[in-house]
C-alpha positions in Angstrom: 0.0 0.0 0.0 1.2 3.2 -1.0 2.1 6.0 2.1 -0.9 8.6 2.1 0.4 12.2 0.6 -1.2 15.5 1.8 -3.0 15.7 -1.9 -4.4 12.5 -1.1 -5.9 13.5 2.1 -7.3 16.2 0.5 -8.6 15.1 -2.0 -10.6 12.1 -0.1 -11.5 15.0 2.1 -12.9 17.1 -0.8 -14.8 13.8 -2.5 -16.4 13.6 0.9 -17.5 17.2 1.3 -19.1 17.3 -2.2 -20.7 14.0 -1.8 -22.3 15.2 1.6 -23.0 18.4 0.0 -24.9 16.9 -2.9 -26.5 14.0 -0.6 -28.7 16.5 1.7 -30.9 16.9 -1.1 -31.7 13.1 -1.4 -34.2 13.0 2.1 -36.1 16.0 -0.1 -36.2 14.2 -3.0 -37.0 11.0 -1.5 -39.9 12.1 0.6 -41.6 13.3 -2.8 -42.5 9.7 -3.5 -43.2 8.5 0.4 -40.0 6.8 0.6 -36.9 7.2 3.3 -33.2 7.8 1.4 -31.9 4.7 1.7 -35.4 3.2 0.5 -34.3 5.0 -2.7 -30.6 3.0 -2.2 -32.5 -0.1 -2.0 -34.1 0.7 -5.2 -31.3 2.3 -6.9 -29.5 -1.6 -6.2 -31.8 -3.7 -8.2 -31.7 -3.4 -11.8 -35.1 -4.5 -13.4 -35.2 -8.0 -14.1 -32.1 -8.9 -12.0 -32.7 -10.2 -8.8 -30.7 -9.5 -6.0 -30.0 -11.5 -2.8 -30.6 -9.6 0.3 -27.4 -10.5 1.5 -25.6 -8.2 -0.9 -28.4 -5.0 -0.3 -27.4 -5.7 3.2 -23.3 -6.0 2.3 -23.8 -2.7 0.2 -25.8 -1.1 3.3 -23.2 -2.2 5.4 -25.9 -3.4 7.8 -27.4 -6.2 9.1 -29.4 -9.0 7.6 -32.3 -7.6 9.7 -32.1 -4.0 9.2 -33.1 -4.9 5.2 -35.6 -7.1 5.9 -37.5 -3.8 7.6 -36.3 -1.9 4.5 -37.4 -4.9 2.3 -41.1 -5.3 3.9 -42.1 -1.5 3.5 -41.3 -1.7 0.0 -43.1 -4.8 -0.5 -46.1 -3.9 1.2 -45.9 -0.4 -1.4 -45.9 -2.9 -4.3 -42.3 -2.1 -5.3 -40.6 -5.5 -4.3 -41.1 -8.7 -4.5 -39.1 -11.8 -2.6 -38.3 -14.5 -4.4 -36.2 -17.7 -4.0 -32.5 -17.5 -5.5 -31.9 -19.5 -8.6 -29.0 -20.6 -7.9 -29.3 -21.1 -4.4 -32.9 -21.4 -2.6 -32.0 -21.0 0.8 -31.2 -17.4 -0.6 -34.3 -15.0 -1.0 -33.3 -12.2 -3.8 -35.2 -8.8 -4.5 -36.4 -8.5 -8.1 -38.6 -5.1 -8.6 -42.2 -5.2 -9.9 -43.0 -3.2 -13.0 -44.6 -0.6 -10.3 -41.1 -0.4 -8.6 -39.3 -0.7 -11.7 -41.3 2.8 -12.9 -40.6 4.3 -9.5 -36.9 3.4 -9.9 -36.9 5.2 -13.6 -37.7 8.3 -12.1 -35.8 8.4 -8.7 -32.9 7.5 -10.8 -33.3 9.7 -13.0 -33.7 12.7 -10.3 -31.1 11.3 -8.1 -28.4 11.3 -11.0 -28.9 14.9 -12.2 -25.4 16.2 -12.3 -25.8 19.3 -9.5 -25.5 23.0 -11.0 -21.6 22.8 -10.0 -19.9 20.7 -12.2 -20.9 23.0 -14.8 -18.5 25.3 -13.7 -15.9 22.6 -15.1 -14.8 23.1 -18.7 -15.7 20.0 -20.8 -12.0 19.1 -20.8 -12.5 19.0 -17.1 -15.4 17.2 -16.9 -14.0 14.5 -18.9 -10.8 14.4 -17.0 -12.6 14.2 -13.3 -14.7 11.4 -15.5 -11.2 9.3 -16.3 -9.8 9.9 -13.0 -13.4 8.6 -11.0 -13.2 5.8 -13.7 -9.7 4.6 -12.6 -10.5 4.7 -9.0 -13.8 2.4 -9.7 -12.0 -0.2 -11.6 
């Protein structure tokens, strides 16, 4: 492991405080359609038509089994979920979205991944370059 520098400290520091700034307006946004913010996590993690085993929502979370079963019966009970046995392994129960949720998802997603006003302030050179460097550190 590399020895941290003081531009890599800042920088993580700056990621953080522009993903905090940007991530006050997701209780807004999620309260528009009666969810809670990490209700909109949950559906943000399951891509229509791909289940996914509540093990790895709760992994993702970083919380317990339990905490996304809670998460998992509100949204169920709304219509937007729907538990079903793992094809691979059927002691597993994986999430797959219903074509109610799979709408809802549309539009959160959509909202929720509106670039904020302030990257427009980057030239379209920088854009592309913060772009290449987020890609790098994501591979």
């Amino acid at each position: 492991m590399k020895p941290r520098t003081p531009h890599t400290c800042e920088a993580w520091e700056l990621l953080l405080k522009f993903f905090f700034s940007q991530r006050a307006d997701l209780p807004a946004l999620a309260a528009e359609f009666d969810l809670s913010p990490v209700q909109c996590h949950v559906l943000r993690l399951i891509e229509p038509g791909q289940p996914v085993p509540m093990g790895r929502i709760a992994e993702t979370l970083a919380c317990d089994a339990s905490n996304v079963t809670g998460l998992v019966d509100r949204l169920e009970a709304r219509g937007l979920v729907r538990r079903q046995l793992s094809e691979e392994d059927r002691r597993v129960k994986a999430l797959d979205l219903t074509p109610t949720g799979a709408r809802l998802r549309a539009v959160v997603l959509e909202r929720m991944t509106k670039p904020p006003d302030s990257l427009s302030r980057l030239s379209p050179s920088e854009q592309r370059s913060l772009v290449r460097i987020l890609r790098r550190l994501l591979d």
